[in-house]
N, C-alpha and C positions, 0 to 999 in steps of 0.2 A: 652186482648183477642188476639187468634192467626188471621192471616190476610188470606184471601180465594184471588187467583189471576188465572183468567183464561188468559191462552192462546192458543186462536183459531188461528185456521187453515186446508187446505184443507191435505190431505193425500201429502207427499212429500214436504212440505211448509217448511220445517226445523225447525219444534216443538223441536223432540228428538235432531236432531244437536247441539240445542242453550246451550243442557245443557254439550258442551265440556270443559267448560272455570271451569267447576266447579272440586275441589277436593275433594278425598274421604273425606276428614275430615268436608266438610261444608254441606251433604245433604245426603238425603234417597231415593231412587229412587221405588217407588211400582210400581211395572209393572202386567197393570191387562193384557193386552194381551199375555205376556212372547216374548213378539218382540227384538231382538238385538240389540243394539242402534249401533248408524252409523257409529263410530270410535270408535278406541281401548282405550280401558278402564277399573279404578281398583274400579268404583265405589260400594256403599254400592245398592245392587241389591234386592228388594223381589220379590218373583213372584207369583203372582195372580191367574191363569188362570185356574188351576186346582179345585179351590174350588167353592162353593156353591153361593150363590148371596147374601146369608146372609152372610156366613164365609168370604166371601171377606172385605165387610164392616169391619164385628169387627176385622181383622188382620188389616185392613189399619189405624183404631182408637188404635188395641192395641201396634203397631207401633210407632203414633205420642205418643201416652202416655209414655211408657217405655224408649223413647231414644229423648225429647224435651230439657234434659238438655245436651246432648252431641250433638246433628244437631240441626240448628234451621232454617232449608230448607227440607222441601218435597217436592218428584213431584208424582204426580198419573199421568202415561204417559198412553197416551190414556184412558183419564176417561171416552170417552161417552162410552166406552165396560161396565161401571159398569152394566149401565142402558139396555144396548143391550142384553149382555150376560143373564144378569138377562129376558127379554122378549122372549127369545128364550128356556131359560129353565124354563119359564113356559109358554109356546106358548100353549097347549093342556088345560091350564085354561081356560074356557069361562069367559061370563062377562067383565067389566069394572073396577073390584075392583084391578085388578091386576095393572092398568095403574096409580088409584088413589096411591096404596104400595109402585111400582117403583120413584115417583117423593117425596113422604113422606119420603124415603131411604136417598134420595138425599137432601133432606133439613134435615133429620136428621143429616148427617154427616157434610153440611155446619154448624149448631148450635153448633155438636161438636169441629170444629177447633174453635166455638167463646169461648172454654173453658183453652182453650191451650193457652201459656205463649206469653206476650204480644210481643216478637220478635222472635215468631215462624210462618216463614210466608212455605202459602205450595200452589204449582204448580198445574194447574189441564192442563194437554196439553189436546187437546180436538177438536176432529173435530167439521169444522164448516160445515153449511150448507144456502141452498136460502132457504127462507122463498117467494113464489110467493105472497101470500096477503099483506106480507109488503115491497113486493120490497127488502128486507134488507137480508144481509150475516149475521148469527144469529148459535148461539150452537146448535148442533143436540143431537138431543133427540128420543124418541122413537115414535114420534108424537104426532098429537095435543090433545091429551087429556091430556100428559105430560105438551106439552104447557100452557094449559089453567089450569092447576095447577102449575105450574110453569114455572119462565126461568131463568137458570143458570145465568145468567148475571144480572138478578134483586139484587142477594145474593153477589156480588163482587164489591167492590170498583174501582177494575184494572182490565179492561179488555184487554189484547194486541193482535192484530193481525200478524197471525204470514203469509208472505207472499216470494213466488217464481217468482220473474218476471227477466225477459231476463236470467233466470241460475244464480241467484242471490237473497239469502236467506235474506229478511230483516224482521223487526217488524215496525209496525205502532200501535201508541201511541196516534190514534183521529180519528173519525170519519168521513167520508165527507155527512154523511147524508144516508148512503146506507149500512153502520153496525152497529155495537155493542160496537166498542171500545172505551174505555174512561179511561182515568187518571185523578188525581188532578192535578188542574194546578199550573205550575210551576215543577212540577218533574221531566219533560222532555223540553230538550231545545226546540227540536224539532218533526214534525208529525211521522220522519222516522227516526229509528235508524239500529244499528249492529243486528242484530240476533245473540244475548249475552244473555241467561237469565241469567248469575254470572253478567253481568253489570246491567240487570235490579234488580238484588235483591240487587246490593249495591246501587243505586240509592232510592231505595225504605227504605232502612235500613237510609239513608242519610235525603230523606224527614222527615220521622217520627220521628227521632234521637233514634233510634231501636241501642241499642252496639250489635254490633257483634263478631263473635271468635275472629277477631285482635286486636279488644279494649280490649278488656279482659285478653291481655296475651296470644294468641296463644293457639294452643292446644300442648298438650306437646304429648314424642313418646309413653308413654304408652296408653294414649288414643287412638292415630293413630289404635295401634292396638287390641282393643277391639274388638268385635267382636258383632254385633248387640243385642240384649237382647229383642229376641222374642220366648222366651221359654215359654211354658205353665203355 
C-alpha cells in the first residue's frame, strides 16, 4: 500500500523550500493553493485552486493513479486548503453535515493512497496549528468538529515537523511532548535534521527497503520527457 507522510509547519517554516533537492523525474507536485514555490524550478507542477472541492479530490486521486508507475513521490503542498477551500465554498450550508463530508473527504483520500503501489509514498505539507485544550502544536483543520471526527496525524505513520528558528529552516523527527511528530524508530539518527524532504524520502525508501528509480536503472530521457498523463 502507498505510504501517507505529513509534514507540519507554521506558514514560512520552509515546507515548500524542503522540496528543492528533489528532480523532476522523482515527484508530482499538486498545488491546491496555485502558490509559487520558492526557488526556481522545472518541476512536474498541477494546479488545484480553480476547481470544485470535489473535482480537486478526484484530480489529486486521478493523478496518483495514472502516473504511480513513472513518480513514486507526491506532494499536496498546502493540503489543509483541501479542507479550507472546501468550507468556504460551502460556508452558506447551514447544519453540521457539511463539517461531518469535509473530514469523510479527507479520510476518503487517506484510504485511497492505501491502494497505491507499495513504494509510492505522497507528501501532505500542511499547516500546523495550537490546539489550547491540549496544549500541543497539531494539524489544522477546519475545527473541532473536524477534530472530533478526525486527525490527520491519527492516519500517518510519519509525522515531521517542519520549523524556522534563528532564519534557519530545519525538520524535527520527535516530539518533546508538546506536538504530533513521530517516526519509527531508528529512521532517523537524530530529533533534528536538514530541511530536505528528497533526504527524508530516501531515508524512508531506506527504512522500509522501498526500490526506488535508482535501483531500478534510472530513468531513461524519454521518460524525462513525457509529459504528465492527466487527460480525461
Amino acid at each position: 500500500m502507498g505510504q501517507a507522510v505529513l509534514v507540519l509547519g507554521e506558514s514560512g517554516s520552509g515546507k515548500s523550500t524542503s522540496l528543492r533537492n528533489f528532480q523532476k523525474s522523482d515527484v508530482v507536485i499538486l498545488n491546491v493553493a496555485n502558490k509559487l514555490l520558492p526557488f526556481k524550478n522545472n518541476l512536474n507542477i498541477v494546479n488545484l485552486k480553480k476547481l470544485s472541492y470535489v473535482e480537486r479530490y478526484e484530480k489529486i486521486k486521478k493523478a496518483m493513479i495514472q502516473n504511480q508507475d513513472k513518480y513514486k513521490a507526491f506532494v499536496i503542498d498546502d493540503s489543509q486548503f483541501l479542507m479550507a477551500f472546501e468550507f468556504i465554498q460551502r460556508a452558506k450550508e447551514t447544519g453540521y453535515n457539511k463539517f461531518t463530508e469535509i473530514g469523510q473527504r479527507w479520510v476518503n483520500l487517506m484510504q485511497f493512497i492505501d491502494e497505491l503501489e507499495d513504494d509510492v509514498i505522497v507528501y501532505f505539507l500542511h499547516h500546523s496549528d495550537f490546539d489550547s485544550n491540549s496544549g500541543r502544536t497539531k494539524a489544522k483543520t477546519v475545527g473541532k468538529m473536524v477534530d472530533d471526527y478526525m486527525s490527520p496525524e491519527s492516519l500517518c505513520t510519519i509525522v515531521i515537523g517542519a520549523l524556522n528558528i534563528d532564519g534557519k529552516h530545519i525538520f524535527k523527527t520527535s516530539s518533546n511532548g508538546s506536538t504530533t511528530y513521530k517516526t519509527p524508530m531508528g529512521m532517523f539518527e537524530s530529533e533534528e535534521i536538514d530541511n530536505d524532504l528528497k533526504l527524508v524520502d530516501t531515508k524512508i525508501r531506506e527504512f522500509y527497503g522501498f526500490n526506488n528509480k535508482e535501483e531500478k536503472g534510472g530513468v531513461n530521457e524519454e521518460q524525462r520527457k513525457m509529459n504528465l498523463n492527466l487527460k480525461d
